[in-house]
NUROMI-618301 format. One record per atom (N, C-alpha, C): x, y, z. Coordinates in steps of 0.2 Angstrom, whole numbers, plus 5000, padded with zeros to 4 digits. Example, Ala and Ser with C-alpha at 12.3 -4.5 7.8 and 13.67 -1.06 7.14 Angstrom:
<sites>
506649725039506249785039506649845039506449895035506849955036506450005039
</sites>
This chain:
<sites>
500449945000500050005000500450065000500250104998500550184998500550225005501150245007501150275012500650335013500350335019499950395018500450465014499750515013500050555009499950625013500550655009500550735014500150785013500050775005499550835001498850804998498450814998497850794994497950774989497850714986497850674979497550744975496850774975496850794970497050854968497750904972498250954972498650914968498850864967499150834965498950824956498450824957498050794950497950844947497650914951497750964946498450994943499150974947499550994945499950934940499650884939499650834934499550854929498850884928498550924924498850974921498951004924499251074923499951054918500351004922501050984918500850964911500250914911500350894904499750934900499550964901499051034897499451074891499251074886499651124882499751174884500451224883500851254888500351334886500351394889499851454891500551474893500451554891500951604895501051604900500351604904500351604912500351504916500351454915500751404916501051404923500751384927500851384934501651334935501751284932502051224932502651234924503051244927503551244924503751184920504151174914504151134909504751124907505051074908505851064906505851044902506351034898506651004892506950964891506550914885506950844884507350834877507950834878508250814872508850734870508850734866508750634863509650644860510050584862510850574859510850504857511650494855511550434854512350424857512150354860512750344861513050254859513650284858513950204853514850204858514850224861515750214865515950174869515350124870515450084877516050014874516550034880516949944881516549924887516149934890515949884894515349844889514949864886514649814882514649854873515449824872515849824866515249824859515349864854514949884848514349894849513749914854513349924854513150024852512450014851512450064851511550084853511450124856510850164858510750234860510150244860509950304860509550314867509850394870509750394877509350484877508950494882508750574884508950584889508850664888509150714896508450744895508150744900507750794905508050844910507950914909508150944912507551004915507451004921506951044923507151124922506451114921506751234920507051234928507051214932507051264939507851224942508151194937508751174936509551224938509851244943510351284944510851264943511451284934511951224934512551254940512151284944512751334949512851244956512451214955512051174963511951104958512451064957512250974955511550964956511250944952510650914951510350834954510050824957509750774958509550724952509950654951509850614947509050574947509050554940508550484941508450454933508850384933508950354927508450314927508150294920507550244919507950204912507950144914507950094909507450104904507650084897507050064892506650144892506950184890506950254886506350294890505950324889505550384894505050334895504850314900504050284903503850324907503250314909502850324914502650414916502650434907502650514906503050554912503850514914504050534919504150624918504350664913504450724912503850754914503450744913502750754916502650784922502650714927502750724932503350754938503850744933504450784937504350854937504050874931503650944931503250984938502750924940502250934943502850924949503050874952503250874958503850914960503950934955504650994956504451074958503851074954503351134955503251124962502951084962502551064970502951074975503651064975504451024980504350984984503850924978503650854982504250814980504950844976505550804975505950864973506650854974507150914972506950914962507450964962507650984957508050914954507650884950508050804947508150814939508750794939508750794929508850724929508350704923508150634920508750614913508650534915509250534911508750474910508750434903508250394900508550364895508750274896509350254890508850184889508950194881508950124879509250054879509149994877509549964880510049944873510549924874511049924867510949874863511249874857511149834849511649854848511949794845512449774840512149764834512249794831511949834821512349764818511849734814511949674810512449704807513049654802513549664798513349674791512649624790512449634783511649644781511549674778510649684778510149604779510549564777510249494780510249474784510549504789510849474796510449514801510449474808510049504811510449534818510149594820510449634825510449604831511249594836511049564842510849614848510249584851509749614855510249594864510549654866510849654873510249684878509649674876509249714882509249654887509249584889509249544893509749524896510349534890511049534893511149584898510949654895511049694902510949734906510249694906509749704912509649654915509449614913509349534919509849494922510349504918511149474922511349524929511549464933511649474940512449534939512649554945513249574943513449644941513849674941514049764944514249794936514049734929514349774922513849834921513049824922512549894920512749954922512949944929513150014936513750034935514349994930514850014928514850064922514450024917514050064912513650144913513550134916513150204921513450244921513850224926514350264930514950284927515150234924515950254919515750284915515350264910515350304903514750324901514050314902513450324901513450424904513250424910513450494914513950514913514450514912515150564912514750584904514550544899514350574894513650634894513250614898512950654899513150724903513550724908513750784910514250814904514250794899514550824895514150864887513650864889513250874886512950954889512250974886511951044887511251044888510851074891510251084890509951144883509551124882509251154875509551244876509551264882509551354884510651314885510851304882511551304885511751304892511051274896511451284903511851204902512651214907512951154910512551094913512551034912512550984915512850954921512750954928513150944933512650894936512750814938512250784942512750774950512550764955512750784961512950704962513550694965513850624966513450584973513250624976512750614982512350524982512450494985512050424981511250444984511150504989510550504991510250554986510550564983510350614979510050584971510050524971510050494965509550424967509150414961508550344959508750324954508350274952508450244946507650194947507550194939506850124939506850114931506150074931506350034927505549994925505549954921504949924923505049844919504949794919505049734919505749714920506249694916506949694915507249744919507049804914507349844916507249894922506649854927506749864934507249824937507349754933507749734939508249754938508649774932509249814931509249874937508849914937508749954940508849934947508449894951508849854956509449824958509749794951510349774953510949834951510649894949511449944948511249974956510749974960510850004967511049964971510949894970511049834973511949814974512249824969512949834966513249894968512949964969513250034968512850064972512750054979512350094985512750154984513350154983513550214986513550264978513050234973512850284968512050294968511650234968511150234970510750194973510350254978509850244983509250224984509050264976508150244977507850214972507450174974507350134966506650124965506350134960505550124955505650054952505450024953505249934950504649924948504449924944503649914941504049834935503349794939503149724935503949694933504349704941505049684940505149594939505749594933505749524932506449484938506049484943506449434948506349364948506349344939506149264941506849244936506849164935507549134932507449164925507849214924507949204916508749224915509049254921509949264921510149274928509449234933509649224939509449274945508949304942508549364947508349334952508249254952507649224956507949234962508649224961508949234967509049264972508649344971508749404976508349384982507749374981507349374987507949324991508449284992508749244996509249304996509649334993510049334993510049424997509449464997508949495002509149475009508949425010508949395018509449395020510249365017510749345018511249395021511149445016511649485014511649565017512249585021512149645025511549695023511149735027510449775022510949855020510749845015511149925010510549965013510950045011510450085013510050105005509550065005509050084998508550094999508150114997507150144996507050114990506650054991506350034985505750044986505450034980504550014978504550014972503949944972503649884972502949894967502949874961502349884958502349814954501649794953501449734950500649714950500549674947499749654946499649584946499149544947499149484946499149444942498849474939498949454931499549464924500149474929500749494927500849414922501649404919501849344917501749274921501749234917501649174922502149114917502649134915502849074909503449064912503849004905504448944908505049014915505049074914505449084918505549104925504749104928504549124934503849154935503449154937502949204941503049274942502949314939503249404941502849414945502049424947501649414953501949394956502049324959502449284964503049324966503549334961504149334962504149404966503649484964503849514966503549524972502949494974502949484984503549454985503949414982504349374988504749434990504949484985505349534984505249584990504649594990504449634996504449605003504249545005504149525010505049495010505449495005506249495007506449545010506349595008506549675009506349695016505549665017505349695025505849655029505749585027506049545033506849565034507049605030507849615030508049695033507349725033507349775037507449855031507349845025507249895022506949935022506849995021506150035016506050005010505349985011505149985006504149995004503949995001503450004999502949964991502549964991502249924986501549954986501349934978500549924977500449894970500049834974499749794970499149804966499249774962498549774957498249704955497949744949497549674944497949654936498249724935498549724929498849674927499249674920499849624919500349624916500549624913501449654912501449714906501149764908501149834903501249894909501149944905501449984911500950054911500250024913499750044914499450064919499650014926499850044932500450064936500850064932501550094935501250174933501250184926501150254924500550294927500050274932499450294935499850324943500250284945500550284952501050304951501550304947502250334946502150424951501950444950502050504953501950504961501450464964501550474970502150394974502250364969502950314971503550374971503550404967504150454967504250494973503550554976503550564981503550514987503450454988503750424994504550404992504650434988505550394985505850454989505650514987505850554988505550594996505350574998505050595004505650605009505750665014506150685019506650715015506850715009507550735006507450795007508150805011508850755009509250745013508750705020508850675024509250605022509750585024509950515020509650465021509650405016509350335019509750295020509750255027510050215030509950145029510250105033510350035031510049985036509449965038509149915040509549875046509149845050509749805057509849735052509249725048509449645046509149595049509449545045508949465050509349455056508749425062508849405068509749365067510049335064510649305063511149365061510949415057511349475057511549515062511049515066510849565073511349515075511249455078511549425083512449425081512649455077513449445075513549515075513249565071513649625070513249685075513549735079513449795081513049845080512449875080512449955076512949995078513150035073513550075072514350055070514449985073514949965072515149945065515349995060515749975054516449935049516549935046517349915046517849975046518449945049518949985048519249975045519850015043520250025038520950005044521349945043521949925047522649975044522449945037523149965033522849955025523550015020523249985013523850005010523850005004524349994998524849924999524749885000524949825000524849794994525149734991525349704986524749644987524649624990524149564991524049514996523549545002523649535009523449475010523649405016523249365016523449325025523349285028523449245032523349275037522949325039522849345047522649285053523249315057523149225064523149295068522849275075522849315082523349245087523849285091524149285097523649255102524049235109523449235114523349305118523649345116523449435117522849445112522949405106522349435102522849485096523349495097523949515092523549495087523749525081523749495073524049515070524249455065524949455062524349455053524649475050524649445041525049455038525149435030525649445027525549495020525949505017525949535010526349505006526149445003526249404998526849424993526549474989527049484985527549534988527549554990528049624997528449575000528349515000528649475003528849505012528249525015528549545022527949525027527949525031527349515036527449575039526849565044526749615050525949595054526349645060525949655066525549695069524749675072524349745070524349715080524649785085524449765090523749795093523649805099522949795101522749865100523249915100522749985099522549975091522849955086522649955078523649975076524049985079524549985076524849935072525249985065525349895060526049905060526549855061527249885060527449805057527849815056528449725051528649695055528349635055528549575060529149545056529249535049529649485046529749535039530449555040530449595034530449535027530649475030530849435024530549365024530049355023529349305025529549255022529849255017529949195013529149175008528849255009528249255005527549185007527649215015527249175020526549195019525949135017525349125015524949115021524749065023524349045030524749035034524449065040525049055047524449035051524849005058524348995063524848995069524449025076524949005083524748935085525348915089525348865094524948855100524748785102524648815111525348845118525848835112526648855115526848915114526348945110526349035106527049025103527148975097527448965090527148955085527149005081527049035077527148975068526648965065526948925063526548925053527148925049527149015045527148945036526748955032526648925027527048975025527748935018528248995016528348965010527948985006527748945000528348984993529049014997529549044993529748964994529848954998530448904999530048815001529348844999528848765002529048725008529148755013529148735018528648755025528648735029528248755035528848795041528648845042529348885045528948875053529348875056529348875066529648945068529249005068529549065074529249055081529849045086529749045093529449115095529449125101529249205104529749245104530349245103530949275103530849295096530649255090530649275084531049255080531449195083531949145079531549115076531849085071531249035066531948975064531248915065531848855060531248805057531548765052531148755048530848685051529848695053529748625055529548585050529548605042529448545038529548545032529848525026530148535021529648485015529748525010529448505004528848505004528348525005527548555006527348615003527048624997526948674994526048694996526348715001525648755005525448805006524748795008524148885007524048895012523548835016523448865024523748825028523448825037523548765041523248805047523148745052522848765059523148715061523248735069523548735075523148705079522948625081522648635088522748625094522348615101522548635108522948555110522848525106523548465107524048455102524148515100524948545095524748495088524448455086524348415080523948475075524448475068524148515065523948505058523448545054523248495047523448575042523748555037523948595032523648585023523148625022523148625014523748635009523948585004524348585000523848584991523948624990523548644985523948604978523748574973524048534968523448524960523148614960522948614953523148574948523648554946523648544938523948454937524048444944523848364942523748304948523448274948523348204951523648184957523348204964522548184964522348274967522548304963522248374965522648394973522248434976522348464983522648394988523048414993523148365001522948385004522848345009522848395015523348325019523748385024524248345024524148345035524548315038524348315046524948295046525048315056525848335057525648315065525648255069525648235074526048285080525948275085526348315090526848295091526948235088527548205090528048215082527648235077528148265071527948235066527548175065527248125062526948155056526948145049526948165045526448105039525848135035525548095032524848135030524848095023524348125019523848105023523048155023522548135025521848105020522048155015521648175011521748175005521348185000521448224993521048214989521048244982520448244978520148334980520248364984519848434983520248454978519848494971520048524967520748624967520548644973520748684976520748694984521248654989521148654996521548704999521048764999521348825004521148825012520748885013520748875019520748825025520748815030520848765034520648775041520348745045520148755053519648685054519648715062519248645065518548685068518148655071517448655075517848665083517348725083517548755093517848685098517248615095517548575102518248555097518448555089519048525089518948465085518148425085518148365083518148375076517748425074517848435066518148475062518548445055518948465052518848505045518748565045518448575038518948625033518848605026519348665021518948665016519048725013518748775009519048725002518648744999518848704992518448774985519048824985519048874982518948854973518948814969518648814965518148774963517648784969516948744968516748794974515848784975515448834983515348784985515948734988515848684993516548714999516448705004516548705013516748605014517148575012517048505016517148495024516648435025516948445032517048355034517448355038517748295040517848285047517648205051517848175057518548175060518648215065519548205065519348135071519848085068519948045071520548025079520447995082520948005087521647985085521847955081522547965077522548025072522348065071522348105065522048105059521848035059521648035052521148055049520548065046520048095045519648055042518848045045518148005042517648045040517348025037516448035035516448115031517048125024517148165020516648185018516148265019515748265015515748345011515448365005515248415006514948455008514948485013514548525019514048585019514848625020514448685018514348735012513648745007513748775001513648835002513948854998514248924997513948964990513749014992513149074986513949074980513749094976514349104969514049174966514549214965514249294962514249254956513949284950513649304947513949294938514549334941515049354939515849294938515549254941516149194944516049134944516249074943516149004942516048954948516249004953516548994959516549014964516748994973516549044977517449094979517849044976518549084979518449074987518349034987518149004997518949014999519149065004519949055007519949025012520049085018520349065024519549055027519649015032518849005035519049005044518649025048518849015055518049025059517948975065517348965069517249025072516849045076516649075081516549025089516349045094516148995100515448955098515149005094514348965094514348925088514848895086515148845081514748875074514848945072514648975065515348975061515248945057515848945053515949005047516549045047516549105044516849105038516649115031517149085026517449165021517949175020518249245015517849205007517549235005517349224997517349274993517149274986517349324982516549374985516149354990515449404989515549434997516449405000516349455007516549385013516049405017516249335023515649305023515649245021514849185021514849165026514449155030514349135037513849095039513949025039513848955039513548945047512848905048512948895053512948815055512948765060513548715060513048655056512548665054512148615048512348635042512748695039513348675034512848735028512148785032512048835028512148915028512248955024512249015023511649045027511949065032511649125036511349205034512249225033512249305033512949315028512749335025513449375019513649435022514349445025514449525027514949535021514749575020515349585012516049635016516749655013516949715015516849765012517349815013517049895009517549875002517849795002517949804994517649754990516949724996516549664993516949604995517249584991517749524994518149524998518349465001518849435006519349405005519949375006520549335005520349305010520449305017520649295023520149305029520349275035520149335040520349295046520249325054520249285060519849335064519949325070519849335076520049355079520349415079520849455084520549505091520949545095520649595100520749545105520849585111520749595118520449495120519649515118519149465119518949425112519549435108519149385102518549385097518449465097517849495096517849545088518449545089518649595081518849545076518349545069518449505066519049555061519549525059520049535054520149515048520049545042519949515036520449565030520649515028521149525023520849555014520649595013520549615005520949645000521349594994521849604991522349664993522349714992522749794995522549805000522249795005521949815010521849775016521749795023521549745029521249795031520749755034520049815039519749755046519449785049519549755054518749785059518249765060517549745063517449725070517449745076516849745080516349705079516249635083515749605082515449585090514849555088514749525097514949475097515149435091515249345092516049355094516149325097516749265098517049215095517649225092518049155090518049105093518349075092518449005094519148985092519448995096520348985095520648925093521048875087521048815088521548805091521848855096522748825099522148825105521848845108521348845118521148785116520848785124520548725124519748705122519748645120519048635115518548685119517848715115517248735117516748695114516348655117515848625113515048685110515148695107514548755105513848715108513348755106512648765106512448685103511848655104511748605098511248665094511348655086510948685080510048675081509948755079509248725077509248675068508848615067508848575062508248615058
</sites>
């Protein structure tokens, strides 16, 4: 339903009126101007070409950035129209429209047939449309003029900016805010396609999961919408909403009887706008999220920036201070982040140290994947080598000093090891066949052994045996896969106390709970993760490694150390 209203519907309707009336000298409602380009430059979708409009309000000051708002699939919803009236009214700023088609690639011969990108690049999951946008689409239009020669300036403000759409090209619309919150904030979806045709079906989940962005959507649809081989748009777009409430959104909708035309968006579009644009330009914020979100991250608590310009950061382990150490791969140097945030060089010369983990003896014990061996630093900072010929990625430490190391062996037979090292020095494969065995860790009590297997969205988990060996091999935990990717890039993984399993992916930290599913997605501020642990004081700041960068989060949960002694967590709810 439509949020109550401020102004009387039929103040509105006169000024509706008045906008689309043929223009009188005396014209209470000012009339902006819309002029039509073409544009052909794009490398993000290579030989296309299409034709796009600028709107520009008369009450437009190039002195003061403009208020954005893009619509896929060229002018709908006589949105010029209405930007007249509600700008008149100041039921929304000063907005200039920008209106693009979707691209073609122009056949080669008059027999041939043009290829049609409108489902490529709007229904596809993934950050290429908001690239597009953003890179080359608007810089082209700020380069441009209004009919009177005034300059084009849109304001970078993401509060300041919408976007919609309608079938497709709502979801397009949702996925460039969805991608690029910090471009855009407000979204119009009418008779959006969120069902399987390049994997829209997946938002409503992926809604739930995944940290809540600060957006303002609304929601238009009818029942009578699509019903064919790709989905239910009806259906699809309640799930959408009822994903959005439950994840703590703004959001809004109204339904109808309609069906996939844009007959009821066009009726409603003006006062969807004004609730888009209601309280500006107050900011919009970002939702608490699902009960499983709440229960890990803090309000207010966001990431922090550790360190950056780095070469490419990986193996964050915590001390029993709660120190953390990582390394810089190609810098070939580690380093130390103590307890206030200070970062300073533990090991000028690493040996191009990958996975590290401590002792319960607080030895330090260092994957040096220069020299493929497993390096031993005491507390003094002496090192001697505890193991040769091991061309390894990660490893964990447990509270009875026996420790399991992934040995990764892409390009032949039998793939990935996982290799184990008794307290008494004992050495022997346990494992093999993962396609890519990176990260590595055990379960809070210690009894379960699990590794990330980065190219596939499997989590294996494994029995550790009272000799060390390992039973009842399964794929465990599945893991979400952008879009983008064929795979999740699963790295470093580390428990919590309430045995939630935390895994670094290319979508951020995936957080498994001990039945082996996707809880909560927290992404970083680069999206992705390499790494991460559990550092601070109380084991409370998560640390995660992202390519050039380390940042570092405030949480409520708790690690689960595997050098301490076992914790047996909660039992699951099934």
């Amino acid at each position: 339903m439509l949020a109550a209203r401020t102004r009387p519907r039929a103040s509105l309707a006169l000024l509706f009126a008045l906008a689309t009336a043929p223009a009188l000298a005396d014209d209470p409602v000012p009339k902006g101007d819309v002029t039509k380009y073409t544009f052909e430059a794009s490398k993000i979708f290579p030989g296309t070409t299409r034709s796009y409009w600028i709107y520009v309000p008369k009450q437009y000051d190039p002195s003061k950035p403009a208020c954005l708002y893009v619509n896929q699939d060229n002018v709908q919803f006589k949105a010029p129209e209405v930007f007249d009236a509600l700008i008149a009214a100041k039921e929304m700023p000063v907005t200039i429209g920008v209106f693009v088609s979707p691209g073609v690639v122009k056949a080669i011969a008059p027999n041939a047939l043009d290829r049609f990108n409108r489902s490529y690049e709007y229904d596809g999951l993934g950050d290429a449309y908001a690239r597009f946008l953003l890179d080359e689409l608007l810089p082209e239009v700020e380069r441009q003029k209004a009919l009177d020669g005034r300059e084009i300036h849109l304001s970078k403000d993401p509060n300041d900016r919408g976007i919609g759409g309608s079938s497709s090209g709502a979801i397009a619309a949702f996925t460039a805010a969805w991608e690029r919150p910090d471009a855009f904030r407000r979204v119009f979806s009418s008779i959006g396609t969120y069902v399987g045709l390049r994997g829209g079906n997946e938002y409503p989940t992926l809604i739930r999961k995944v940290e809540p962005k600060p957006l303002r959507v609304f929601l238009q649809d009818g029942k009578n919408d699509l019903n064919i081989y790709g989905g239910d748009w009806w259906m699809a777009n309640q799930e959408m909403e009822r994903a959005l409430t439950f994840a703590g959104y703004e959001v809004n909708h109204e339904w109808g009887d309609g069906g996939h035309d844009g007959k009821h968006a066009t009726a409603i579009f003006a006062d969807a706008q004004r609730w888009l644009w209601k309280d500006w330009p107050r900011p919009i914020k970002a939702g608490a999220g699902s009960p499983v979100m709440s229960s890990i991250l803090i309000p207010g608590e966001d990431w922090q920036l550790v360190g950056e310009g780095y070469g490419f950061t990986e193996g964050p382990t915590a001390n029993a201070k709660g120190e953390v150490f990582f390394d810089d791969i190609p810098k070939n140097t580690s380093y130390k982040v103590d307890l206030d945030g200070k970062v300073s060089v533990f090991q000028p010369d690493s040996k191009k140290a990958n996975g590290q983990a401590f002792g319960p003896d607080g030895t330090m014990y260092v994957i040096a994947t220069a020299t493929a061996q497993i390096l031993a630093y005491d507390q003094s900072g002496q090192c001697k080598v505890f193991a040769d010929n091991i061309k390894g990625n990660d490893l964990v430490v447990l509270a009875n000093g026996s420790i399991y190391a992934t040995a990764p062996n892409p390009n032949a037979a039998p793939f990935s090891e996982l290799v184990y090292f008794s307290p008494t020095g004992e050495r022997k494969v346990v494992d093999t066949g993962l396609k890519y065995a990176n990260g590595v860790t055990v379960s809070p009590d210690q009894s379960l052994l699990y590794a990330a297997d980065s190219r596939t969205h499997w989590v294996y988990s494994y029995q550790i045996q009272p000799d060390g060996t390992l039973k009842y091999k399964q794929k465990y935990d599945r893991l979400h896969v952008p879009d983008t990717a064929d795979d999740s890039g699963a790295d470093g993984i580390r428990c919590d106390r309430e045995g939630r399993l935390y895994v670094a992916t290319r979508m951020g930290l995936q957080v498994c709970d001990q039945p082996g599913r996707v809880n909560a997605i927290i992404p970083t501020p680069t999206g992705s993760a390499s790494n991460l642990c559990f550092g601070g004081k109380d084991f409370d700041t998560i640390y995660a490694t992202a390519g050039t960068r380390v940042f570092r989060r405030k949480v409520k949960a708790q690690g689960a150390i595997p050098f301490m002694a076992p914790i047996k967590p909660p039992t699951p709810r099934l």
